[in-house]
MITOR-601964 format. One record per residue (C-alpha): residue number from 0; residue in three letters; x, y negated, z negated. Coordinates in steps of 0.2 Angstrom, whole numbers, padded with zeros to 4 digits. Example, Ala and Ser with C-alpha at 12.3 -4.5 7.8 and 13.67 -1.06 7.14 Angstrom:
2
 num residuo     X     Y     Z
   0     ALA  0062  0022 -0039
   1     SER  0068  0005 -0036
***
This chain:
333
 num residuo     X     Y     Z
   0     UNK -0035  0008 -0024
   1     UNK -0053  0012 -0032
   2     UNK -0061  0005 -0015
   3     UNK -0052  0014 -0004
   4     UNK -0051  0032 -0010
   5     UNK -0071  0029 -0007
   6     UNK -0068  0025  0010
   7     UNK -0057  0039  0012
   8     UNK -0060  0052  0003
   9     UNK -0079  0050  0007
  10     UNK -0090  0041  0017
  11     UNK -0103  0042  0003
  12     UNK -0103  0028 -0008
  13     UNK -0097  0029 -0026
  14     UNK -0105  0019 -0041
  15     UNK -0087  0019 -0047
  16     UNK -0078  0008 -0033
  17     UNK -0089 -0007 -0036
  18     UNK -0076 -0016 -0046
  19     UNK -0061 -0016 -0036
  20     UNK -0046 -0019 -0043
  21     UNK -0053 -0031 -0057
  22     UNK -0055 -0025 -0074
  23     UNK -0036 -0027 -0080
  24     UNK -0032 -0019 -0096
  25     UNK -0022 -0031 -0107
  26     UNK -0004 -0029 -0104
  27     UNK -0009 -0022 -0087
  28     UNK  0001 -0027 -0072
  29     UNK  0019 -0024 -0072
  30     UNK  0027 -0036 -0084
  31     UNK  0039 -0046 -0075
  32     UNK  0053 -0058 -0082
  33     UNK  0055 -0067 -0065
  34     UNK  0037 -0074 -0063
  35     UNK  0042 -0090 -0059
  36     UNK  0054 -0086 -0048
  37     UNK  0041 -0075 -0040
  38     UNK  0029 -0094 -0040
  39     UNK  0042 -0103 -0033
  40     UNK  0052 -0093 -0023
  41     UNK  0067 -0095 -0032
  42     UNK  0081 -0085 -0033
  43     UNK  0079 -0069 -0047
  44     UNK  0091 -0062 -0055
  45     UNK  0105 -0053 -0047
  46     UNK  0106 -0033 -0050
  47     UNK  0104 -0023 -0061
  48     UNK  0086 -0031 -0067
  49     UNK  0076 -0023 -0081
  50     UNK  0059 -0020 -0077
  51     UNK  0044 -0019 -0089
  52     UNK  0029 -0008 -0083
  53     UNK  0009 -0006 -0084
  54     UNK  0013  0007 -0097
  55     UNK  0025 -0002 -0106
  56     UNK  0040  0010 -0098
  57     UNK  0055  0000 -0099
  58     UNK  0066  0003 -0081
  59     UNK  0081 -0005 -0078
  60     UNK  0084 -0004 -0059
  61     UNK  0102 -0004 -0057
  62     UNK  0101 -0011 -0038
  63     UNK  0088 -0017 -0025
  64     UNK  0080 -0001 -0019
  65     UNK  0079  0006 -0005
  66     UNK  0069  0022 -0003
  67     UNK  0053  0017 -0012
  68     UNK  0039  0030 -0012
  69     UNK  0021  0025 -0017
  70     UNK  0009  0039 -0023
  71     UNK -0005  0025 -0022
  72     UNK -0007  0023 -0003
  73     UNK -0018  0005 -0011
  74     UNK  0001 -0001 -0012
  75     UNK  0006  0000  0007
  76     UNK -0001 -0017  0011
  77     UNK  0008 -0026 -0003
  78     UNK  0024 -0013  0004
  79     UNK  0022 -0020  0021
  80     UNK  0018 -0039  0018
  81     UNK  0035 -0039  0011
  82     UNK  0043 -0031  0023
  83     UNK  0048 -0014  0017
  84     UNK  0040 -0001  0024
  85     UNK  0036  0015  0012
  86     UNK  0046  0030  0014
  87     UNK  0032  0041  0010
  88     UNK  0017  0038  0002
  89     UNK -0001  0049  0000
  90     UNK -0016  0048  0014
  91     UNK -0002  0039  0024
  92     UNK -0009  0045  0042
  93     UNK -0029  0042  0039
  94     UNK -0023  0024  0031
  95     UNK -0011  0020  0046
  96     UNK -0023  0026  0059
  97     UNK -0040  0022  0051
  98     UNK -0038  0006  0043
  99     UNK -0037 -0008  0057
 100     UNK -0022 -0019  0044
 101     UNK -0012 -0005  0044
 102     UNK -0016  0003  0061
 103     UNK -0002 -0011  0069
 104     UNK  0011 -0001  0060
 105     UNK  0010  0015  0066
 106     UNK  0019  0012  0081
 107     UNK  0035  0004  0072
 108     UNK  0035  0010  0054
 109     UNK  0037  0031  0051
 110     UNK  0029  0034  0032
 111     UNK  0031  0053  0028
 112     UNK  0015  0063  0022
 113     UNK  0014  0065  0004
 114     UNK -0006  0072  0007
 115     UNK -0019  0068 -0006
 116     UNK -0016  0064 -0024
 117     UNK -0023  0079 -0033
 118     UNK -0015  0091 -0022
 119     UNK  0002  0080 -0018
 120     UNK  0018  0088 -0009
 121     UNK  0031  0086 -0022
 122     UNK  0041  0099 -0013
 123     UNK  0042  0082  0001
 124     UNK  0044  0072 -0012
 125     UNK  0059  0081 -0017
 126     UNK  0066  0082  0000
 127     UNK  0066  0063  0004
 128     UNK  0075  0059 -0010
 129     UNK  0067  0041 -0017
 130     UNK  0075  0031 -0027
 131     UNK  0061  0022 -0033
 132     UNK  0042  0026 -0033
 133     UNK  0029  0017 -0038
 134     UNK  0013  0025 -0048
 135     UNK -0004  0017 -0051
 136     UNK -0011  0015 -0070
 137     UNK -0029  0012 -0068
 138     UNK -0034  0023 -0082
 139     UNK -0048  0032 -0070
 140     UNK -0032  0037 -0058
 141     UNK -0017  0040 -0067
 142     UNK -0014  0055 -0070
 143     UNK  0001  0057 -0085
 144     UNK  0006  0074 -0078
 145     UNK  0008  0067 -0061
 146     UNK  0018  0056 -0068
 147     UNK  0029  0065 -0077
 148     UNK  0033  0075 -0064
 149     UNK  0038  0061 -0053
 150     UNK  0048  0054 -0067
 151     UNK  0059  0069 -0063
 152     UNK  0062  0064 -0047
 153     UNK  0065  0047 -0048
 154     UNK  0060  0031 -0058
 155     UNK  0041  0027 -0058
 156     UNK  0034  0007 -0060
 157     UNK  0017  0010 -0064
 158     UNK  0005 -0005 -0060
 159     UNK -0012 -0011 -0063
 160     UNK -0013 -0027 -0052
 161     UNK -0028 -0037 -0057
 162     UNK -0028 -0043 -0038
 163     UNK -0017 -0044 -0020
 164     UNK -0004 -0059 -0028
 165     UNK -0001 -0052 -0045
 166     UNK  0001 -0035 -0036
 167     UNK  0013 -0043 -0025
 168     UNK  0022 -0053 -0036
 169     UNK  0025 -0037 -0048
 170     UNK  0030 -0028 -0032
 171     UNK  0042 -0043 -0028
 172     UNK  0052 -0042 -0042
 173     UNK  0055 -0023 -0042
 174     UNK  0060 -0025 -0023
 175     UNK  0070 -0043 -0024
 176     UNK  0058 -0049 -0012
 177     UNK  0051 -0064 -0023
 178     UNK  0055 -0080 -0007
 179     UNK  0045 -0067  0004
 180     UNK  0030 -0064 -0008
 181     UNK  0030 -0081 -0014
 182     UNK  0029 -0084  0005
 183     UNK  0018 -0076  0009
 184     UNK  0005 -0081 -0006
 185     UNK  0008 -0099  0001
 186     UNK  0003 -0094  0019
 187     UNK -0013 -0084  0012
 188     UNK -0017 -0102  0001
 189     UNK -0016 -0113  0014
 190     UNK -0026 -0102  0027
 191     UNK -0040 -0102  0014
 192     UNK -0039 -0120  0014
 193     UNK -0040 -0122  0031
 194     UNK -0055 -0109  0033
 195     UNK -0064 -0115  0021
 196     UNK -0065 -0133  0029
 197     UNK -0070 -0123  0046
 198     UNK -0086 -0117  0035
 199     UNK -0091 -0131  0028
 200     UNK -0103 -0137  0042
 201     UNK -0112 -0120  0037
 202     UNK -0114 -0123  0018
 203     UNK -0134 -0120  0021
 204     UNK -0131 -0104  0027
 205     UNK -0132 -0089  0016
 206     UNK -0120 -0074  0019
 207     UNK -0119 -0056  0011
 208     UNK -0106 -0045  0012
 209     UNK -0112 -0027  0010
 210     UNK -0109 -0010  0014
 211     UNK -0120  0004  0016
 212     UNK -0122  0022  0010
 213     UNK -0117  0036  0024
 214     UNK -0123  0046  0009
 215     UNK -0138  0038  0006
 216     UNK -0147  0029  0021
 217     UNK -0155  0012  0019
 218     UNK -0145  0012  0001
 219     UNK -0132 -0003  0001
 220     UNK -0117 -0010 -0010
 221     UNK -0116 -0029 -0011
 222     UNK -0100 -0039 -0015
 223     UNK -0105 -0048 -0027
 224     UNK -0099 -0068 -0028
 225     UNK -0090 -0067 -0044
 226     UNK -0081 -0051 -0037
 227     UNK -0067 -0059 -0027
 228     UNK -0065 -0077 -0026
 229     UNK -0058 -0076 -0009
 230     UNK -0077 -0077 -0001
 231     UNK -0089 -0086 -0012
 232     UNK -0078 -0099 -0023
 233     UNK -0080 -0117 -0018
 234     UNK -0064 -0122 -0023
 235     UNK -0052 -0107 -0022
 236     UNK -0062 -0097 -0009
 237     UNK -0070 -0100  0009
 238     UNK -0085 -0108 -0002
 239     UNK -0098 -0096  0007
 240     UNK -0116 -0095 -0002
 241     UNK -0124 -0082 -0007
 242     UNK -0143 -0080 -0003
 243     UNK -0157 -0082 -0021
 244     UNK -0155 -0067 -0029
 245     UNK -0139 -0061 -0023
 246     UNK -0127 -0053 -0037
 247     UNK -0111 -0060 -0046
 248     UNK -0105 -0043 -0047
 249     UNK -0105 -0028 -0035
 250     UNK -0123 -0018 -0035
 251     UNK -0132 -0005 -0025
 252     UNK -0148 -0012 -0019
 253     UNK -0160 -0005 -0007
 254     UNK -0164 -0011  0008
 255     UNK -0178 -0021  0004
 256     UNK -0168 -0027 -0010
 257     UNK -0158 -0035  0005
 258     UNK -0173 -0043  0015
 259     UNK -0181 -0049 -0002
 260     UNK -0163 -0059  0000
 261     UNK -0166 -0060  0018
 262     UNK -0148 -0072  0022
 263     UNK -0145 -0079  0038
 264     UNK -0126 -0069  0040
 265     UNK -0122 -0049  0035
 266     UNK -0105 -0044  0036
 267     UNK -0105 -0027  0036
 268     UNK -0090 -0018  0030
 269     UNK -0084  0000  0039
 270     UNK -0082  0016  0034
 271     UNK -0067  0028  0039
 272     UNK -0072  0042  0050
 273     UNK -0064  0063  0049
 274     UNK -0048  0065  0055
 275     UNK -0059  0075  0072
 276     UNK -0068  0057  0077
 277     UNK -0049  0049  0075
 278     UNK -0054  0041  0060
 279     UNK -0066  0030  0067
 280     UNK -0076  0014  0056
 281     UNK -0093  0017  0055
 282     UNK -0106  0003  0050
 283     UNK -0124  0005  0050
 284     UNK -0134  0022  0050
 285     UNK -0145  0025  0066
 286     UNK -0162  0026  0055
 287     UNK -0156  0008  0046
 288     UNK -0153  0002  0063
 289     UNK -0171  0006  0070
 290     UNK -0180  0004  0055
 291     UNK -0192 -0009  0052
 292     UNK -0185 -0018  0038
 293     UNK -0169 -0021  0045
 294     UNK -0176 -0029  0062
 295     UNK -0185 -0041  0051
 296     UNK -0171 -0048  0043
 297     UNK -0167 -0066  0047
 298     UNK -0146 -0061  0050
 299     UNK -0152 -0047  0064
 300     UNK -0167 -0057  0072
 301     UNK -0153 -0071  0076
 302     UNK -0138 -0059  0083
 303     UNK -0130 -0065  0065
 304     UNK -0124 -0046  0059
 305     UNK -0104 -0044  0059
 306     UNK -0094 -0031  0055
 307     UNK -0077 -0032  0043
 308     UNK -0064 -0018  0043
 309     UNK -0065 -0007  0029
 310     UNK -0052 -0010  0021
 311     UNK -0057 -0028  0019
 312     UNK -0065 -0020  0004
 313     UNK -0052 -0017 -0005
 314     UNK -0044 -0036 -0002
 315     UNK -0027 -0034 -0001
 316     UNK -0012 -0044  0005
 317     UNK -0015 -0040  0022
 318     UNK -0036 -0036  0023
 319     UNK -0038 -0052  0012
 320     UNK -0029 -0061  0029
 321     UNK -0040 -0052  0041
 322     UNK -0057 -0052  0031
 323     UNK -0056 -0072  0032
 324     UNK -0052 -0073  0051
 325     UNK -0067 -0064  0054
 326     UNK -0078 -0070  0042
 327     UNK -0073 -0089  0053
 328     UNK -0072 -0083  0071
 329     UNK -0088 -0074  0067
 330     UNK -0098 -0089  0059
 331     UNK -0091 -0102  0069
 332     UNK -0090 -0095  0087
***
């Protein structure tokens, strides 16, 4: 969610998107009582099923529900990689037409408007009569009135995710979706596996994955290798290498910050457009582009500068899918 408010709402970067979804509060995440069912895909328990919440809200959801609205539009991959579409969640048309995981459901799947969430359309909310909806509790967005308010309308899970599987198996069990997320967790798993043995003829290659400014040309965000295990883990990840000097955890450098590094692949993430340009990516300012610097760079002087959709950034279910067929098809074509 942090991520991807800032390549919504702005295409300027914000210090405060670098972490992701990390930084989990103790007791975060919705508490579930069917994790293992979840791990295994084992049958949970039938209906009614008592549900325990990153706040510590207590739900009991007396059947499997089916009008779920989400007022943290960071949910809808997890929504859609169990199958169940939204009914309605915030930013729903710049996330189903700018985001290119999302973009192959706005053809089949109709997800209302609820418009941004400071200014959100209760009113909508009201009309489309949810019977569940789900709330995010990261401290730096929830917003208790918000909540309350919602709670008025229908029962709210908050969640606090640490990352894509424990959001979706939290998801799973307020949805009865655990063979599906457990499924699906198995599928991502086993592509990993499989990538990370296509990359391992370039282990003497360093890569940085990066993202700059619109707001501040020539300014840049670097993943950093202990931020998601999915790129840089050896064991658990695709095993790519990070260049000397490269961070474990995200930073803004410069651009000479980035030749000093000076690796032999950039993946450079997007950023979402205005609504008048269709809610195009955007990837590398003009005056980066011709500037000096950047010709220099090892990665541009060998055509080895890619581009990964935005919302790789935020690394859910379904970008976490599409960030590492990329990252292969781009390395190993």
């Amino acid at each position: 969610m942090k991520k991807l408010i800032g390549l919504l709402v702005s295409l300027s970067l914000l210090t405060g998107v670098l972490a992701g979804c990390a930084g989990t509060p103790a007791g975060s995440g919705a508490a579930t009582t069917t994790e293992a069912n979840v791990e295994t895909g084992a049958a949970a328990a039938p209906w009614p099923r008592t549900i325990k919440d990153a706040l510590g809200q207590q739900l009991t959801l007396e059947k499997n529900p089916e009008r779920v609205a989400i007022l943290d539009f960071g949910f809808m991959e997890s929504m859609l990689a169990l199958g169940i579409p939204p009914i309605a969640s915030t930013y729903a048309e710049r996330s189903l037409n700018g985001f290119g995981t999302l973009q192959p459901y706005a053809v089949s799947v109709q997800i209302e408007e609820l418009g941004e969430v400071k200014a959100l359309n209760l009113e909508k909310l009201v009309e489309l009569k949810p019977d569940l909806i789900l709330y995010t509790a990261e401290p730096e967005n929830l917003d208790m009135k918000l909540y309350e308010r919602a709670s008025q309308i229908a029962p709210v899970v908050t969640f606090n995710s640490p990352d894509w599987k424990e959001q979706l198996k939290d998801f799973a069990e307020c949805l009865g979706e655990e063979k599906k997320a457990a499924a699906y967790i198995a599928d991502i798993e086993a592509l990993i596996a499989e990538s990370r043995s296509k990359l391992a003829g370039y282990s003497d290659k360093t890569v940085a994955l990066v993202f700059e400014s619109s707001g501040n040309k020539g300014s840049f965000v670097i993943t950093g290798s202990a931020e998601n295990p999915v790129w840089f883990d050896k064991e658990n990840g695709l095993g790519l290498r990070p260049p000397d000097g490269y961070p474990g955890k995200g930073e803004v450098v410069s651009l000479e910050g980035i030749a000093a590094m000076n690796p032999d692949y950039i993946f450079l993430f997007g950023a979402l457009g205005s609504e008048a340009d269709g809610y195009k990516q955007r990837y590398l300012s003009g005056e980066t582009q011709v500037s000096s610097v950047w010709q220099s760079l090892t990665a541009v002087k060998n055509g080895h500068v890619y581009q990964l959709d935005a919302a790789v950034r935020a690394a859910g279910p379904l970008s976490i899918k599409l960030g590492i067929e990329t990252i292969v098809k781009s390395m190993t074509k």
